[in-house]
C-alpha positions in Angstrom: -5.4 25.1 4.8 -2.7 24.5 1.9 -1.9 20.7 1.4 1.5 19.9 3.0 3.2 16.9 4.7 5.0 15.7 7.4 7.5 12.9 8.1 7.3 11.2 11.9 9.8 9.1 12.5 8.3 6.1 14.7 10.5 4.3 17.2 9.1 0.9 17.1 6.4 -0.5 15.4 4.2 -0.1 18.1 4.6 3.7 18.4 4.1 3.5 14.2 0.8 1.8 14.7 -1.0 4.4 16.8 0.2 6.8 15.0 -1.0 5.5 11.5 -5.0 6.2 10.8 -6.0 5.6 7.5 -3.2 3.3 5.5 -2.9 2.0 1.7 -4.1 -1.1 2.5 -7.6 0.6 4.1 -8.1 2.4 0.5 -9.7 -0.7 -1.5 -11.8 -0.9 1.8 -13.2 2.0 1.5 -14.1 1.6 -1.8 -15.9 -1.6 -1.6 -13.6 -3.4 -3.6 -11.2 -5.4 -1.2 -11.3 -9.0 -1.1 -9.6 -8.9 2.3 -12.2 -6.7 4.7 -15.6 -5.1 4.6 -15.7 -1.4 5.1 -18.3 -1.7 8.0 -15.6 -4.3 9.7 -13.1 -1.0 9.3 -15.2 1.2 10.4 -15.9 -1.0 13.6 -11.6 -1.2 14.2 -11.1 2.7 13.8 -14.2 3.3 16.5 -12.5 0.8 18.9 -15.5 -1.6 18.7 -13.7 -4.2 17.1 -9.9 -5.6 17.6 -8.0 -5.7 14.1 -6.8 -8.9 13.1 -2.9 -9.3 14.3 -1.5 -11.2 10.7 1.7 -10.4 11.5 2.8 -13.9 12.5 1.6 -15.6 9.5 3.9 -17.3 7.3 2.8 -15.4 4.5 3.1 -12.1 5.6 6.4 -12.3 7.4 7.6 -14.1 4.0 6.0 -11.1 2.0 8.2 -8.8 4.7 11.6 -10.9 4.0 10.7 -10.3 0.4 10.2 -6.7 0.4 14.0 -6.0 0.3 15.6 -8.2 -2.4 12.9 -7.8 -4.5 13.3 -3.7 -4.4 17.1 -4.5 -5.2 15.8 -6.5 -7.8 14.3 -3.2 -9.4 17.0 -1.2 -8.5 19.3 -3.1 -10.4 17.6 -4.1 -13.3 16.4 -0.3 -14.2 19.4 1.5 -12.2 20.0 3.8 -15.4 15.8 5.1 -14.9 15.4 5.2 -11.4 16.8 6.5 -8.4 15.3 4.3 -5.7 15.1 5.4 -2.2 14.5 2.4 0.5 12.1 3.2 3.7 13.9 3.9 6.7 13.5 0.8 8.9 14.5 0.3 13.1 16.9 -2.4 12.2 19.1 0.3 9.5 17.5 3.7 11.0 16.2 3.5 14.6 12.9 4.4 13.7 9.6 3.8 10.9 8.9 7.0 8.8 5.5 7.7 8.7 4.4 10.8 6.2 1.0 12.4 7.2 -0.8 15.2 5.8 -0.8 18.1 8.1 -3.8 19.6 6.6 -5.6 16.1 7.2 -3.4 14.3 9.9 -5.8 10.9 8.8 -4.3 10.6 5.9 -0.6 8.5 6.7 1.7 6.7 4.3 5.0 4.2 4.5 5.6 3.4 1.1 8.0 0.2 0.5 10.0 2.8 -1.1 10.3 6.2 -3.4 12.0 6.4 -6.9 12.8 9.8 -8.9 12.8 9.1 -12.8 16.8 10.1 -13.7 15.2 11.2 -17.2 12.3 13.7 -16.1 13.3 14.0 -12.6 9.6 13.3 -11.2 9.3 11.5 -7.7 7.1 8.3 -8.0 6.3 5.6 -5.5 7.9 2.3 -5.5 5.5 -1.1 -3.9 6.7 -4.8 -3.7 4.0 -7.3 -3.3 4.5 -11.2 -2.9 1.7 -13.4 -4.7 1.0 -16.8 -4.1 -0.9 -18.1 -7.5 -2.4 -21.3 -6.9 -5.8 -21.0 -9.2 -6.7 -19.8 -12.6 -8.5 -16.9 -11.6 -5.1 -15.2 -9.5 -3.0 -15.7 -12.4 -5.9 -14.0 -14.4 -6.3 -10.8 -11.6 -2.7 -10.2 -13.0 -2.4 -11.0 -16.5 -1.1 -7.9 -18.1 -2.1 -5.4 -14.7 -2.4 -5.7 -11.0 -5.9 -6.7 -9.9 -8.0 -2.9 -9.4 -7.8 -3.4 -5.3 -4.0 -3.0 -5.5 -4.6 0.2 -7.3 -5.6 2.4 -4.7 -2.9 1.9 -2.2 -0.1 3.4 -4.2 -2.2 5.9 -5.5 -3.3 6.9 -2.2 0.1 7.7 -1.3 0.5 9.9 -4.2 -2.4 11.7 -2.4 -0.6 11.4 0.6 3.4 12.7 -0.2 1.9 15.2 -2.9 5.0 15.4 -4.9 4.6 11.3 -6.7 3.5 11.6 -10.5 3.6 7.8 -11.1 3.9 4.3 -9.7 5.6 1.2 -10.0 4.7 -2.3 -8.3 7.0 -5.0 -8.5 5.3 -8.1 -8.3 7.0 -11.4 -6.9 5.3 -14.3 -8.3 5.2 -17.9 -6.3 3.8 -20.9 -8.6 2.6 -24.1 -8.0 1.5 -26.9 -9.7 -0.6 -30.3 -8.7 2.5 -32.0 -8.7 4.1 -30.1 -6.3 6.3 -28.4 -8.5 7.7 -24.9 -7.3 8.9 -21.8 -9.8 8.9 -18.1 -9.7 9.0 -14.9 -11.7 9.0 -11.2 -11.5 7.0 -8.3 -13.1 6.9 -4.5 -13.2 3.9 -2.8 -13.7 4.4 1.1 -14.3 1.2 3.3 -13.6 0.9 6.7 -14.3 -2.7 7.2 -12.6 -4.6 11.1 -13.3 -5.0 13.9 -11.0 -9.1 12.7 -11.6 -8.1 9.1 -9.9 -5.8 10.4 -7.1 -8.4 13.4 -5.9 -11.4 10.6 -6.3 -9.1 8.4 -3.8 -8.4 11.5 -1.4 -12.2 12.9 -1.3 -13.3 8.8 -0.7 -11.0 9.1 2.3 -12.0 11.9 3.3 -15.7 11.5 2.9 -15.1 8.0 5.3 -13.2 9.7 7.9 -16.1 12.3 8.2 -18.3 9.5 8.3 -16.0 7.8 11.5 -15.5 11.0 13.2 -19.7 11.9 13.5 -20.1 8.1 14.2 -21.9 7.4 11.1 -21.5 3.5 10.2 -21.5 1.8 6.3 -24.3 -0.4 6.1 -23.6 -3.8 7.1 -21.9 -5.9 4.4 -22.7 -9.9 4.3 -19.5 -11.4 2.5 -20.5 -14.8 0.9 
């Protein structure tokens, strides 16, 4: 079957959830480089032998979701002459989540945190906002000139997943804080333009893992230390 794609537009973020299979965040996963989750522990959630973990009440994630919005407009006004940047559709604005899937391999399902076209070349790209909290030496190293290489698989994933994307950019909202208690912030961009090599090795991963769920064939068992 040719690669295509397909938008679903999800009433509530309930109905967005069962329809999502394999997201950006589930990438790094699968490749044995998140810091966040084993792949065996995913591989238990997508069989229904184990209950993902509901973080959506954490401060830090519903600060990272209040964030999202600003910190695109940020972008968009600070490099409003080199990109168009189209927002997500959200229930608040739209009535509904859009969800692009792959119709040639319905596991493979995207919401980017936004899309930009390049005004100059005219080439679609993917926009991602992040939120980081750097309280140690090694964070503000992960980030020190590039995003830390478990971030680089998500967006690049959805390149995989809405076909047309030729590059990336994640915005990056920095929170500080010293010993003293003392609070500051800043902002980077970080433009990638990853190869057709790194966005087909991200797809055939995927695909190799979903094969793997589907025949019930689980990752070995990962002991996190």
């Amino acid at each position: 079957m040719e690669k295509s794609v397909q938008v679903l537009k999800c009433t509530s973020h309930e109905d967005w959830l069962n329809k999502r299979v394999i997201g950006g965040s589930d990438v790094a996963v699968i490749l044995g480089i998140s810091p966040f989750k084993t792949k065996d522990k995913l591989y238990r959630e997508l069989i229904g032998k184990e209950k993902p973990e509901d973080i959506s009440d954490k401060e830090y994630v519903k600060f990272g979701h209040e964030a999202e919005e600003p910190l695109r407009k940020i972008f968009e006004l600070l490099f409003r002459e080199d990109y168009e940047v189209i927002p997500p559709a959200t229930i608040e604005k739209d009535g509904y989540i859009e969800l692009y899937q792959r119709v040639d391999k319905p596991f493979m399902t995207a919401t980017p945190d936004g899309r930009l076209i390049d005004k100059h070349s005219k080439e679609e790209g993917i926009w991602e906002g992040k939120t980081v909290h750097v309280i140690t030496k090694q964070k503000r190293e992960e980030w020190d000139g590039k995003i830390p290489e478990y971030y680089y698989p998500q967006p690049t994933y959805y390149m995989a997943v809405l076909l047309k994307p030729k590059f990336f950019v994640l915005s990056a909202l920095f929170l500080f804080e010293n010993s003293e208690g003392e609070k500051w912030q800043t902002i980077k961009h970080y433009l990638y333009r990853p190869s057709e090599e790194d966005v087909n090795f991200v797809e055939e991963e995927v695909t190799k893992f979903w094969s793997d769920v589907e025949n019930r064939i689980e990752p070995p068992f990962i002991l996190k230390l």
